[in-house]
Every structure is written in C-alpha cells, then in structure tokens.
N, C-alpha and C positions, 0 to 999 in steps of 0.2 A: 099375435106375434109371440113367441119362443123367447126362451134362455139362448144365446150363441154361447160361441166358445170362440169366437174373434168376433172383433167391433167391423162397422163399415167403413171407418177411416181408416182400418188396417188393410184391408183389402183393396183400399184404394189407392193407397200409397203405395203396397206392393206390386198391383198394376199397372200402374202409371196412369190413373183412370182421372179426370177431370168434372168440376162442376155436379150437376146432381141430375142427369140424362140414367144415368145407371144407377143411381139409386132403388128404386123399383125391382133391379133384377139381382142387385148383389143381396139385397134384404130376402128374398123369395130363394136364391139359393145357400144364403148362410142358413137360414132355417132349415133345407133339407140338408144340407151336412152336417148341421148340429145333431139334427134327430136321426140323420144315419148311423152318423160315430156312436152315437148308445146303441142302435141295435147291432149293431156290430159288435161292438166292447162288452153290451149287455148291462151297463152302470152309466151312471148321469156323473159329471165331476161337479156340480155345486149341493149347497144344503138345502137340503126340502124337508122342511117341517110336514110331519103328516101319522096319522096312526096305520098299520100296516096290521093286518089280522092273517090266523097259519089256524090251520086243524091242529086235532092234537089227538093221538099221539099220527105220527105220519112212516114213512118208510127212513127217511134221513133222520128221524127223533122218534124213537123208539123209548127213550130212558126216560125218566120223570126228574134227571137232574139236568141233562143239555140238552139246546134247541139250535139248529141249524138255521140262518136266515138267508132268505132266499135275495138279500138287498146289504147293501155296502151300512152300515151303521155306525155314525158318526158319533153319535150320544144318545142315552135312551133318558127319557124323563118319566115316564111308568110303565110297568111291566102289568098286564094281568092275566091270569091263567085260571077258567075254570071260574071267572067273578068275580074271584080273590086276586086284590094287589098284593104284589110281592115289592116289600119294599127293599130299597138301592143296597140298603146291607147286607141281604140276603141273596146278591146275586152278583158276578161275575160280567164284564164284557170283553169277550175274547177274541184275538190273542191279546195276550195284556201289553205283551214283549213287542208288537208289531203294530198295534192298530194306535189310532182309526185309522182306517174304518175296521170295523170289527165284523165278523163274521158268524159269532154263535153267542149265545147266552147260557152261561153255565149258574146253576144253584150252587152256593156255599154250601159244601156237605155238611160242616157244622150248624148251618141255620135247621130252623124246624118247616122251610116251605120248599115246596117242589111243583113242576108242571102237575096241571089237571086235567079232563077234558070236561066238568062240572056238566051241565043238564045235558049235552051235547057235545061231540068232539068238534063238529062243526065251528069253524073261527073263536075254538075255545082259547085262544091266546091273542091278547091286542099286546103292541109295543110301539107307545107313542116316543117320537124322538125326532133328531134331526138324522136325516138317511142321504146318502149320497158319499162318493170317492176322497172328497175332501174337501176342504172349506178356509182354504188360503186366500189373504185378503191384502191390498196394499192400499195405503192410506189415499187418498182420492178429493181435498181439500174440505170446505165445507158448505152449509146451508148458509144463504146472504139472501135470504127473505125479508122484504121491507117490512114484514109486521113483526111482530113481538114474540110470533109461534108461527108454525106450517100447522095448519088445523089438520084433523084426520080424517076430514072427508069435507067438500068433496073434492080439493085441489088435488092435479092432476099436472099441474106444470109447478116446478120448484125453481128458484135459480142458486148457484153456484157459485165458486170463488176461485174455478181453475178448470175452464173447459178443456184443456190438454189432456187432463188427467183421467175421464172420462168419456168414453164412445156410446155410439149408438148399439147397443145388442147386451152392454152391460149390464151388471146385479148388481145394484148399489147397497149399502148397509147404513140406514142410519138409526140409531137407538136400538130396538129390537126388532123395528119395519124392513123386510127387502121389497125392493122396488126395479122393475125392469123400465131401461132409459129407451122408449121409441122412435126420441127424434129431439133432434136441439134447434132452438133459435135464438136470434141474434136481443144482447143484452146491451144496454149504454151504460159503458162504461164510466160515463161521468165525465170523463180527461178530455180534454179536446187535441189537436195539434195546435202547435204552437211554435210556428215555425218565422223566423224573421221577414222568410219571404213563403209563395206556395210554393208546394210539391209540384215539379213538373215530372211528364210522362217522360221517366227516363228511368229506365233496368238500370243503371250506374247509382240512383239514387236511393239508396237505404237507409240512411238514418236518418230517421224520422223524429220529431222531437216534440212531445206533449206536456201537456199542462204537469202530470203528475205520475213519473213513470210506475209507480207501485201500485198502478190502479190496473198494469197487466200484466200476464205472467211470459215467460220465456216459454215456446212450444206453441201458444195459443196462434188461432189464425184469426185475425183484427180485419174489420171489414168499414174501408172509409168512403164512401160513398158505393160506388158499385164494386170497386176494387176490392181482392182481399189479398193479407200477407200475412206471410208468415212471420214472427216473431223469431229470429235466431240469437237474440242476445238484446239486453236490458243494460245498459248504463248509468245510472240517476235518471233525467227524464228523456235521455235518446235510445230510441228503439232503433236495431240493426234487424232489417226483413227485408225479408224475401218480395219482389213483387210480380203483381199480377199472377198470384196463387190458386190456384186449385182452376184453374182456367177462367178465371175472370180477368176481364181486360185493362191494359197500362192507361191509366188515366192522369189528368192534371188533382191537383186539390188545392182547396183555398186555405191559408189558415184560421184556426177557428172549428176546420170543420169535425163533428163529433166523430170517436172509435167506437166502433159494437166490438162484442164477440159472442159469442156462440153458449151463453152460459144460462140461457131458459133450457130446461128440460123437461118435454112429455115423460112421463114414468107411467107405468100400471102400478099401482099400489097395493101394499098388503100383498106381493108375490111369494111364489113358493112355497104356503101354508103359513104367510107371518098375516100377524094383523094390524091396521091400518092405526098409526098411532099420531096425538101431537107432539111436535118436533120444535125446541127452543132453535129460535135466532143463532146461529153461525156454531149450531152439532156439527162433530164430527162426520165425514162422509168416509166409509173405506169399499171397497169394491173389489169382487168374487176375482179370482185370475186361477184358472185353471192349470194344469202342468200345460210346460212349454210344448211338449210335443202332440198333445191335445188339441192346441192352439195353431200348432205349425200343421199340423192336418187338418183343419178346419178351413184356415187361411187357403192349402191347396187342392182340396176338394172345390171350394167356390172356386178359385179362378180358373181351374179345370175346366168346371162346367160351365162357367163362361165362355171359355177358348170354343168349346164345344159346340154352344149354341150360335156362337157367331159361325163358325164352320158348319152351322148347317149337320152336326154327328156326324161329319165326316171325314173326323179324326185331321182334320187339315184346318188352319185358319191363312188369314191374307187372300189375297184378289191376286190374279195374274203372275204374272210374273216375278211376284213378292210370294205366295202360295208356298206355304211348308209346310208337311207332317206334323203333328202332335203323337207322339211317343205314346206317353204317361209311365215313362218308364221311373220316372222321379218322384212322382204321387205316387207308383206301388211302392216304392222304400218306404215312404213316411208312413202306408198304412202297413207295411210289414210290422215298423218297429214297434207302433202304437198297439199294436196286436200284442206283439210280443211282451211289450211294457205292461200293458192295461187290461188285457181281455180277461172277463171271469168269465168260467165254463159257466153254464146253465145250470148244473148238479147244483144242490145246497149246500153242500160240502166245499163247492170251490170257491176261492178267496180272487 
C-alpha cells in the first residue's frame, strides 16, 4: 500500500458508502489516483527523505555554479559534487523568494566550491534531503501506548488518543519516524455506559451517558456492542450521537456495557526514507495534509472510478429505470485546476 492523498473515511463519507463491503475497492482505487495525480503533476506532495543523484555537467547545467533539479526540494542536508561535500554555507537553495520547494542549487560566488564531475560525470553529484511539493502537517493527537515507549521494531500496530483525527491512507509524524496508517481497530476505551436504565433501539435516542466522558473525543465513531455512533457532541459524561452508524444496526444495550473506538493503528514504519525510531509514551502525532485541491481530486477520481465500475465503463450507473449518465464533466474541472495549480513541466528548469 501507497501514500493517498485522501483517507478512506473521506471517500466514504463523501459517497454515502456504508460498513466495510467497499473497503477493498476504495483502498485499490485511492492507490491508482494517488499515483496518477503524480504522473500527471509530475511531483509527489509529501516529504521523502531520500538521496537523488544528476550527471554533471548535463544540458540544463552547464556552469559549475547552478544545478537544475529534476524534483521539488524541500531541504537539502548534503550536497556532493565530484566526492567533495559542499558544505550548507557555500551554497544557495533556490528560489529563496518562493520556495520550498525549491528548484535549483546555486554555489555562493563568494565561496571557493563549485560543481565537479570528479573521476566521472556519471552521478557526479548526490543531494540528500527531504524532496517532495510540500510538507504541511496538522496536529493529529498523540501516542497512548501502555508501555513506557513504542519500541522500534518490531511493532506494527500503535494506539492513539483521537481516532477522528487520523484516517486510513494517512502519513503520520511522530518524532523524526513517518509512518503510513493501513488499517484501524477497535480500542476500549475504558468508560463504560452508565446509563440509569439501558439504551433502547430507538434513533430518537442520543444521549448516551458514560462512566467518564473525557475518555472520548467529539468526531470519533464508538462502537457498543455491534452498534456504532457517531459522536456529535460531548457534555461532561453524556455523549449526543448519531446512531446506527456507518451501517451497522439499531440495537438495545444494557448498562455497564463497554465503548471501543477505533484508535489501534496498523502503520508500515520507517515510511518515506525515515528510520524506524523509539517513541516515548503520549509523543506528539501530527499528520501530512496535502493542498486542498490535491485532496479534492483525489477524493473525485476514486468515486469516479467507482461510479464506473459499478456501471460496468459504461459511463452510466443505477439499474432500470433509476439508470443515469455519468458526465465527468465535474472531475475534468478539478483536474483542470490541479493542472493549472500544480503541474511541473518535465524540463529541469520548470518549477
């Protein structure tokens, strides 16, 4: 599994999709839209640590003072040309006025270093760093690991302190580890309900009232026996939800009975060139968010090619006498604009 550029709760919420029946097909086509929209755009929008190697001298770098890069550059951490590091003071990342991401690498004319191409022109220039569009993050709760650390290997599942906050296709950040979130399960919350009498199966019925309301958050979907709900508001300990969410069914409950929610997370670790670190007890979590409209063409490329595959590509979805055209006259704006917004030519020179 892939970096997305929208989660699968996003897609499912903007569907109106229920339960986890689709799961399997929104997962397989967020992946091909994520890795469409780069070869389209030509550029990734998260950070990827990684060393990138360029000949030297080439047709776009000609001079022994700038270097055209053929990738978005977020920050460089060493430069070498030719065997020889050039170090941070003797070099330039440009445009200064504009980036990141930056696009060339200029020599201070004042320094005494300059491009090489040393035994060989062949990949005579490495420049390790973080590469990619951009690297905006929002803060995403934290680590609530019952031991004392998240060791660095070999765990594979973390839990959390705000599964709202965080979806399935997500780049998490904690410490200097990224991590891609594959899949969430369900955590006990600890609170129980606490209710004078049970929960009967009744949609009129929302507030719900447990042991200890700070044990969930507002946004989160709480899952009480088979049921699950939404969370639309916190009160001291009465929760106002939603019920029989994400298409699971109206049921009674007794009180007493335990809340999950969703806050184990599968991760692949050490994503994107980072390396797999220990993580103290309740670290900060913040997580990648790409530009809006990155996101909004991500979101409509999958549900496109869903409408698609249910119709059979034949540009129509619905049975019978429900039966209607699909356009896509609405996905070519969003890929117009993101074109217009985002796309770097191919040349070296373009930004």
């Amino acid at each position: 599994m892939g970096l997305w550029y929208c989660t699968r709760e996003a897609v499912k919420a903007a569907a109106g999709l229920n339960g986890s029946d689709e799961h399997a097909s929104i997962d397989r086509l967020l992946e091909s839209a994520s890795r469409e929209i780069e070869r389209v755009l030509n550029r990734w929008f998260y950070p990827l640590t990684a060393i990138r190697y360029y000949p030297y001298p080439n047709t776009q770098s000609p001079t022994i003072y700038r270097y055209w890069l053929d990738a978005d550059l977020l920050a460089s951490t060493l430069v070498v040309s030719g065997g020889v590091t050039i170090v941070a003071a003797d070099y330039f990342e440009e445009p200064a006025n504009y980036g990141p991401p930056y696009n060339r690498i200029e020599i201070d004319l004042s320094a005494a270093a300059a491009f090489r191409p040393g035994d060989t022109w062949q990949r005579a220039i490495e420049v390790t760093g973080r590469w990619g569009f951009c690297e905006t993050s929002a803060a995403a709760g934290a680590l609530a690991v019952a031991d004392e650390y998240l060791p660095a290997a070999p765990n594979t599942t973390i839990a959390v302190t705000d599964s709202s906050l965080i979806g399935v296709g997500d780049l998490i950040l904690i410490g200097t580890e990224r991590m891609i979130v594959t899949a969430k399960a369900l955590l006990d919350t600890t609170t129980d309900v606490d209710m004078v009498g049970d929960i009967t199966a009744d949609e009129a019925v929302v507030a719900i009232t447990v042991d200890l309301g700070t044990k969930v958050k507002v946004n989160e979907v709480i899952t009480i026996d088979a049921e699950r709900m939404l969370v639309e508001g916190i009160a001291g300990n009465i929760l106002t939800v939603r019920r029989a969410y994400d298409g699971s069914v109206l049921a009674s409950h007794l009180d007493n009975a335990s809340v999950y929610v969703p806050r184990t997370l599968t991760v692949e670790r050490a994503a994107v060139g980072t390396t797999a670190a220990e993580h103290l007890i309740a670290a900060l979590i913040s997580k990648n968010v790409p530009p809006g409209l990155i996101s909004e063409l991500a979101l409509a490329e999958t549900i496109y090619a869903m409408a698609q595959e249910k119709g059979h590509m034949t540009l129509a979805v619905g049975q019978g006498e429900a039966v209607r055209e699909v356009s896509g006259k609405g996905i070519a704006d969003v890929r117009k604009r993101a074109e217009d917004a985002y796309k770097r030519n191919r040349a070296s020179r373009a930004v």
